[in-house]
C-alpha positions in Angstrom: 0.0 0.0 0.0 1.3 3.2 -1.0 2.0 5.5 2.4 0.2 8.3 1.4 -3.0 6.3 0.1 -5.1 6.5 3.4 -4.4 9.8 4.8 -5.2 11.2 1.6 -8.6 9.0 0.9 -10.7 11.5 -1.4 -14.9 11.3 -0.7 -15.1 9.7 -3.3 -12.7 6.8 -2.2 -14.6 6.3 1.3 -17.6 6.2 -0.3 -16.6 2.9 -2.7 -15.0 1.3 0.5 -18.6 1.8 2.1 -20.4 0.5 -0.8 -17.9 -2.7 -1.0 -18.7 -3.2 2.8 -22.2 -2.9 2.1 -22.3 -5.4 -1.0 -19.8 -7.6 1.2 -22.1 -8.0 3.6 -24.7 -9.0 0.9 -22.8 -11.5 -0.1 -22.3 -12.9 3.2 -26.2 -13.4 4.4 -26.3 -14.8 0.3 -24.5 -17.7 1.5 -25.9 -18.0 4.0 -29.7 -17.9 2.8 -28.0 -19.8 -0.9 -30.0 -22.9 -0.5 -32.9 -20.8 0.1 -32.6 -18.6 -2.5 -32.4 -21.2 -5.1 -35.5 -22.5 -4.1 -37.5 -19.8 -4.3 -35.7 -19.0 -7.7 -36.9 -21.9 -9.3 -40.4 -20.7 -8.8 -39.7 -16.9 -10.5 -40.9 -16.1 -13.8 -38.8 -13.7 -16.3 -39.3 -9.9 -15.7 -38.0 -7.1 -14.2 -35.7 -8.0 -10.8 -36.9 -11.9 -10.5 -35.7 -12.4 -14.5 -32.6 -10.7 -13.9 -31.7 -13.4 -10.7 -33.4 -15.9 -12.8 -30.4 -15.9 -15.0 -28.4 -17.2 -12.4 -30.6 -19.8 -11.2 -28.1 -22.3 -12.1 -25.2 -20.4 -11.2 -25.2 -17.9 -8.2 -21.4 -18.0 -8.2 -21.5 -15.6 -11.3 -23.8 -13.6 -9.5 -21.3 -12.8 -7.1 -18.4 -12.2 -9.5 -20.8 -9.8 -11.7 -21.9 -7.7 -8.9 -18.4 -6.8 -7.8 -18.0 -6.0 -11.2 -20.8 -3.6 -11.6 -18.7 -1.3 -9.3 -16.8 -0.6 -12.5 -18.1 2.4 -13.4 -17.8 4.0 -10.0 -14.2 3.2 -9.7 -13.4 4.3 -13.0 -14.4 8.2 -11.5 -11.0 7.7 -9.4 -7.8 8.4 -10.2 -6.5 5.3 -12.1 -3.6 4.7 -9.6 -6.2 5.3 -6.5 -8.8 2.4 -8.2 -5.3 0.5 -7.9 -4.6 0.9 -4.7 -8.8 0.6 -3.6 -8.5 -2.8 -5.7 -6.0 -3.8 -3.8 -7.8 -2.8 -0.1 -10.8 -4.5 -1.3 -8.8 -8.3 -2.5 -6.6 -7.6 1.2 -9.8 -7.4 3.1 -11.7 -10.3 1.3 -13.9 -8.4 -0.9 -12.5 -10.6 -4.0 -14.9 -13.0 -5.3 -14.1 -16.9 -4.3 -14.4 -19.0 -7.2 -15.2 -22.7 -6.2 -16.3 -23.8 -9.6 -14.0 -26.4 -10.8 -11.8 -25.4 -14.5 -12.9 -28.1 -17.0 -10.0 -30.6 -17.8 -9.9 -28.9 -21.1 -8.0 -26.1 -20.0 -5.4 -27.9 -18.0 -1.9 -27.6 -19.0 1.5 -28.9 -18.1 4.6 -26.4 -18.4 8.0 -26.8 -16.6 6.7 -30.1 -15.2 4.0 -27.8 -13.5 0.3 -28.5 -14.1 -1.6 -25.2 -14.5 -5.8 -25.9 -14.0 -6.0 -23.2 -16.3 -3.7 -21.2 -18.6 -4.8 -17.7 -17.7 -3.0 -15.9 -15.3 -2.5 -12.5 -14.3 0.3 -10.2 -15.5 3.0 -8.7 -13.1 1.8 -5.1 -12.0 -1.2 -5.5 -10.6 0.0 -6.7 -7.1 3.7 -5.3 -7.4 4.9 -6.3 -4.0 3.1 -9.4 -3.6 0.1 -8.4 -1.3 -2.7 -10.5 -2.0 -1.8 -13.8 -4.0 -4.2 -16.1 -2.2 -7.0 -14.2 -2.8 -6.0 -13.6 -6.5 -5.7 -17.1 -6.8 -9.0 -17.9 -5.3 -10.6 -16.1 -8.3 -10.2 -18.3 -10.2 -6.6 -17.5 -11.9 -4.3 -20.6 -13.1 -1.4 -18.7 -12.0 -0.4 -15.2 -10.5 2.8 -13.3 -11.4 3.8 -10.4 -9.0 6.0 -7.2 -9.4 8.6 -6.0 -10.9 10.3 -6.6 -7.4 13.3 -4.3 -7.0 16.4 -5.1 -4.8 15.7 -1.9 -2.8 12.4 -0.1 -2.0 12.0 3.0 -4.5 8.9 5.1 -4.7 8.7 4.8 -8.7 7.9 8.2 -11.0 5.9 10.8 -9.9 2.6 11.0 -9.9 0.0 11.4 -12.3 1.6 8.2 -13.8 -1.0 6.5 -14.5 -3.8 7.1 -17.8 -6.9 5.3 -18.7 -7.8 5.9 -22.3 -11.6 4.8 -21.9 -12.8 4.6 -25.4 -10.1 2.3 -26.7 -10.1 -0.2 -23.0 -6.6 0.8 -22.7 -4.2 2.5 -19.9 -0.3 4.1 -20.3 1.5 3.5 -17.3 5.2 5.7 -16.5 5.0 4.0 -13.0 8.5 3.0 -13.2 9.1 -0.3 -10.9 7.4 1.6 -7.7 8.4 -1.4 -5.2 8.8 -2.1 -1.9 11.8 -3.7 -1.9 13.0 -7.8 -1.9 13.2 -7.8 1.9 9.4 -6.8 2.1 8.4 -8.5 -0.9 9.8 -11.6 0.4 7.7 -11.1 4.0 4.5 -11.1 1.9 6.0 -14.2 -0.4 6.7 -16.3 2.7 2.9 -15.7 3.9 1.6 -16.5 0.6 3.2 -19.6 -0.1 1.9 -20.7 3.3 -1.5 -19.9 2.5 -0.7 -21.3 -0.9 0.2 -24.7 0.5 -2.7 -24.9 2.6 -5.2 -24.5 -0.6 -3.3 -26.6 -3.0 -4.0 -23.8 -5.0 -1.9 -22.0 -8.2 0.8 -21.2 -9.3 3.4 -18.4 -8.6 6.0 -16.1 -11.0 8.3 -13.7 -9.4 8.8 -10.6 -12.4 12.6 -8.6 -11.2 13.5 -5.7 -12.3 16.4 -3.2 -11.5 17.1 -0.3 -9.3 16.1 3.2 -11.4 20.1 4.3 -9.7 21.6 1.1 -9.9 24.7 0.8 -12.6 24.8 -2.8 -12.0 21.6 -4.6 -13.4 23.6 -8.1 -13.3 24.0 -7.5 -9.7 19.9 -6.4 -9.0 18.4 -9.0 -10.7 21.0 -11.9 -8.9 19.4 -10.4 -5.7 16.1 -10.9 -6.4 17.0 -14.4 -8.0 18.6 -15.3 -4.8 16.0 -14.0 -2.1 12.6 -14.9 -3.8 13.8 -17.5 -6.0 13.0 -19.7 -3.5 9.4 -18.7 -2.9 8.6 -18.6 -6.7 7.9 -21.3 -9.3 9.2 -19.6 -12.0 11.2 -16.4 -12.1 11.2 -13.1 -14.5 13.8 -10.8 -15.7 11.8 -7.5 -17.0 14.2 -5.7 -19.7 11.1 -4.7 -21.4 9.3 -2.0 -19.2 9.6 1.3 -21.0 9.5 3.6 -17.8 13.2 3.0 -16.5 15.7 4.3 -18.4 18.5 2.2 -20.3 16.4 -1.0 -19.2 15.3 -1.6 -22.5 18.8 -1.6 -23.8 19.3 -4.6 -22.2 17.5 -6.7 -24.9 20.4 -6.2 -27.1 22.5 -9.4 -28.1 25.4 -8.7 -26.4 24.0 -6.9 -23.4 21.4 -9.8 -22.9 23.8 -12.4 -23.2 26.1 -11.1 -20.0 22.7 -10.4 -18.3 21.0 -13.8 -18.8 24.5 -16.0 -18.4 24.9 -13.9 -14.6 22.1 -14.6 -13.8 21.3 -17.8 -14.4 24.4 -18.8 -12.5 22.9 -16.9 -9.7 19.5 -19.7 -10.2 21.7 -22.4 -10.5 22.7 -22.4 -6.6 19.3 -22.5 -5.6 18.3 -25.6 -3.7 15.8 -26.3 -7.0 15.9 -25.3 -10.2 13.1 -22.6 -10.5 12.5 -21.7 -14.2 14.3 -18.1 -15.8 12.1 -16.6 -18.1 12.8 -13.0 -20.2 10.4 -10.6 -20.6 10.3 -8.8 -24.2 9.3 -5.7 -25.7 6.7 -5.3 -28.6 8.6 -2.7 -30.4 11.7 -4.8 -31.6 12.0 -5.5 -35.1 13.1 -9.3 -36.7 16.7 -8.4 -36.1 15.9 -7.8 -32.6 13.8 -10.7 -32.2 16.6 -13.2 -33.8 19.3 -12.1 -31.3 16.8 -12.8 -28.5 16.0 -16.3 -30.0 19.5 -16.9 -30.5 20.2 -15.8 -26.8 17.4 -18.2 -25.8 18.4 -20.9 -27.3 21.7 -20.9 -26.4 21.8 -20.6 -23.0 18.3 -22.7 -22.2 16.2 -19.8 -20.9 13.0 -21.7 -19.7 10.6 -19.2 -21.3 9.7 -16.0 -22.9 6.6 -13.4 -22.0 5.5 -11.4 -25.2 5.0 -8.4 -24.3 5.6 -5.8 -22.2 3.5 -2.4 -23.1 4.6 -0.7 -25.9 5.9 3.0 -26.1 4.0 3.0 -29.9 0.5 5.0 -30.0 -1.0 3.4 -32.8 -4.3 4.8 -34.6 -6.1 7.6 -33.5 -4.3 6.8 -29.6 -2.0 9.4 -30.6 -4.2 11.8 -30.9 -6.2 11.0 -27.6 -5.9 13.6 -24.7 -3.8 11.1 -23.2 -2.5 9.8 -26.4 1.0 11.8 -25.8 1.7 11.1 -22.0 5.2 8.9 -22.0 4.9 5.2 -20.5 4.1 2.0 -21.6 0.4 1.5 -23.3 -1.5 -1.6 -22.6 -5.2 -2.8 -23.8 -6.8 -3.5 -26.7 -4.7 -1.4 -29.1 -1.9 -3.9 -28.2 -3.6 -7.1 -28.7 -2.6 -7.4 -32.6 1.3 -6.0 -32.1 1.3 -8.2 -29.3 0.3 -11.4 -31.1 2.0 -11.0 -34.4 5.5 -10.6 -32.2 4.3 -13.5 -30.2 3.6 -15.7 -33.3 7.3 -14.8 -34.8 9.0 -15.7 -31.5 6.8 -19.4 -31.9 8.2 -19.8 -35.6 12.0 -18.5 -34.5 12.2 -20.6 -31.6 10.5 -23.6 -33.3 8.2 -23.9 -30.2 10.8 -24.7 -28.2 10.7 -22.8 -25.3 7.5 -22.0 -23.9 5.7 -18.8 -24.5 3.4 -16.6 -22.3 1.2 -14.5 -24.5 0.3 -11.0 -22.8 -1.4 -8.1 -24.2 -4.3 -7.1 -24.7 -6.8 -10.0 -24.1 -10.3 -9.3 -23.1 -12.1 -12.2 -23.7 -11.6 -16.4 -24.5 -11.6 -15.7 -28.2 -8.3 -13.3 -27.6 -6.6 -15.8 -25.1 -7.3 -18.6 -28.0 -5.6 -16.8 -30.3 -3.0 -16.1 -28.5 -2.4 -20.2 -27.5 -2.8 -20.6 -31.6 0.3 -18.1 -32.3 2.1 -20.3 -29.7 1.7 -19.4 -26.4 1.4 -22.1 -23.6 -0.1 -19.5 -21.2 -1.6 -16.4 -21.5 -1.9 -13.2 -19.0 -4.2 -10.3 -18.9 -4.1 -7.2 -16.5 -5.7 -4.3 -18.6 -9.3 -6.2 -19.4 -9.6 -6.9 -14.9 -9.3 -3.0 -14.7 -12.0 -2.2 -17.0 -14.8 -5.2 -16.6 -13.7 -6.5 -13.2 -13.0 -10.1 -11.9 -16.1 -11.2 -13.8 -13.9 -11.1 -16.3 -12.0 -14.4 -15.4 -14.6 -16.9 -15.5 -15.9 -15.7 -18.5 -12.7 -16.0 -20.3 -12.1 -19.4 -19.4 -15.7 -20.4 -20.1 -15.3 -18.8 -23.6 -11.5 -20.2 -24.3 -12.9 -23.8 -23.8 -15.8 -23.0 -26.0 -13.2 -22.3 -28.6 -11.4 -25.3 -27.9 -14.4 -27.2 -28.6 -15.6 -25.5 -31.4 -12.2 -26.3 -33.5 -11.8 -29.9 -32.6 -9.4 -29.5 -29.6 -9.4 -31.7 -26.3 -7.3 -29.6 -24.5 -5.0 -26.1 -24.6 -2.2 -28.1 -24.7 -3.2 -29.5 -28.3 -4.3 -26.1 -29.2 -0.5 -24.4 -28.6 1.1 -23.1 -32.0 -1.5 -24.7 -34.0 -1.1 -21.4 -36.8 2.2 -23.3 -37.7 0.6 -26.6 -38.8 4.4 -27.6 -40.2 6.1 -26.8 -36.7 3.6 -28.8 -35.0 3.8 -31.8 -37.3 7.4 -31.3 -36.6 7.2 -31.2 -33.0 5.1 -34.0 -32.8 6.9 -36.4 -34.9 8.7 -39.4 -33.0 12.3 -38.6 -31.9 14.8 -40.8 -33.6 17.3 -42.8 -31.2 19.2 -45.3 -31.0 17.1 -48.4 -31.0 15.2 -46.9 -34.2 
């Protein structure tokens, strides 16, 4: 929680805390009076208030999910960065929706001999300093990634940093790795992963970044590796975030090279071998893209997230009141840059290395495509700001009615299936010696 946050608390701001307390408590006596209520649902007809509970006759869970939602619009009258920080009050005090509906076995899918339930997670930024993973996981998300995690606490930019661009479901961010720090990261870690155990629940990433002062980036990120490494089941190095300068410049071939071969050696000497993914920028053309494949590939990095946000303002963004405010933009206007990098990094790496796609998706039919250009997960962050948790279930429920629709068993049959030739490829039996 940022310092400053509750002794400045706007009207406005105390007045959505009241209403969550109020709808809280509504949600309480619900399930409490649930049996109840779908008793006496079953004898409503359609029209006015009884249709609209009718439609979740079968399914009061949703019910819950889309009424925290509807708060939407009353957040969105806040200061981006102060719906943030009231999002994150309201999953600390357990105003988060529980889901207890089980993920079909459709959407199960094994990466770095982890099984995921489900292959949407939610992208670092959201809960920077790892705050509230247990209750992000309870809504439902296959995995959770928090940060960027710094080596020392730094307060970020200044403020405003933070711009919703409402007609086009997208934000630009200049936050600029605002973190508490590894040593209090790794406090709320340490309580999460005991809460984690206890629930046999998700999955968690760990997204480093480096000191805005630091001249050392080898030595920041071998610090996080080394004190949350531990706590994390996979790890993140963020070269990609556009709101620290000369971070970017780390994505070059021979600068990435020394970075990655560091710290990798740092993982190494864990007690397990947690997997090192890289983080990537949208805005990097194919000779770019090659160096980082060949990077990749050579020294066995475990993954790859396309994208971070991109400092491009396609369209008519540019000419948006907000259009022109420096950071990273995220949303809907990144969804196709996103994807089409996503798909060449599939086709350079051969689907070798495992790919989470990020950027823009709103819906199922957005996280599909994303698993057809190759990725093995997908993350949103953008689409919870603007529809709410509601918008989990409903894009798992629409990704497995994808699934279905083309023929697919599972997401793990579905990954890179736009490179029908890589796939046969990948599939074929491996040659050895008793062949």
């Amino acid at each position: 929680m940022i310092p400053d946050f509750e002794c400045s608390m706007s009207g406005l701001a105390i007045l959505v805390r009241v209403f969550l307390r109020i709808l809280h408590a509504i949600i309480i006596i619900y399930h409490h009076l649930e049996s109840y209520i779908q008793r006496r649902l079953s004898y409503l007809s359609a029209g006015g208030l009884a249709g609209t509970f009718a439609v979740y006759r079968h399914d009061l869970k949703q019910l819950e999910f889309d009424a925290l939602s509807s708060l939407g619009p009353l957040l969105r009258l806040l200061d981006a960065e102060q719906a943030h920080n009231i999002g994150l009050w309201a999953a600390r005090h357990g105003f988060f929706p529980k889901e207890t509906r089980e993920d079909p076995p459709s959407l199960s899918v094994s990466v770095w001999g982890r099984t995921f339930s489900n292959p949407v997670g939610l992208a670092a930024g959201f809960d920077k300093n790892g705050e509230v993973v247990p209750e992000l996981l309870d809504m439902g998300f296959g995995f959770v990634e928090v940060g960027s995690v710094t080596p020392l606490a730094q307060p970020g930019n200044s403020k405003p940093r933070c711009f919703r661009l409402k007609e086009f479901d997208a934000v630009i961010n200049r936050y600029g790795f605002n973190s508490v720090g590894v040593d209090e990261a790794k406090k709320n870690l340490s309580q999460a992963r005991s809460r984690m155990l206890e629930n046999g629940r998700g999955v968690l990433g760990v997204n480093l970044g480096k000191n805005k002062t630091s001249e050392d980036a080898v030595a920041d990120y071998k610090v996080g590796v080394r004190e949350l490494g531990p706590l994390a089941d996979y790890l993140v190095i963020n070269i990609s975030s556009p709101n620290t300068p000369g971070l970017r410049a780390l994505q070059n071939r021979k600068e990435l090279e020394t970075l990655v071969s560091g710290v990798l050696q740092e993982r190494d000497q864990l007690a397990s071998r947690v997997p090192l993914l890289v983080k990537i920028a949208p805005d990097l053309v194919r000779e770019d893209l090659e160096d980082i494949t060949k990077v990749s590939m050579k020294l066995r990095v475990d993954g790859l997230i396309v994208s971070n946000t991109t400092i491009d303002r396609p369209g008519p963004i540019a000419s948006h009141p907000h259009g022109q405010e420096a950071g990273g933009l995220s949303g809907k206007p990144l969804f196709a840059m996103s994807t089409a990098v996503l798909r060449e990094m599939y086709s350079l790496t051969s689907g070798s290395i495992p790919l989470i796609g990020v950027g823009g998706v709103s819906n199922g039919r957005e996280a599909y495509e994303k698993i057809r250009a190759g990725a093995s997960l997908v993350e949103l962050y953008t689409s919870l700001s603007y529809q709410g948790p509601s918008v989990v279930p409903r894009v798992k429920k629409e990704l497995d009615e994808c699934l279905h629709a083309d023929g697919f068993t599972s997401v793990q049959d579905a990954i890179g299936a736009d490179h029908p030739d890589l796939k046969k490829k990948l599939n074929a039996p491996k040659k050895g010696l008793l062949w």
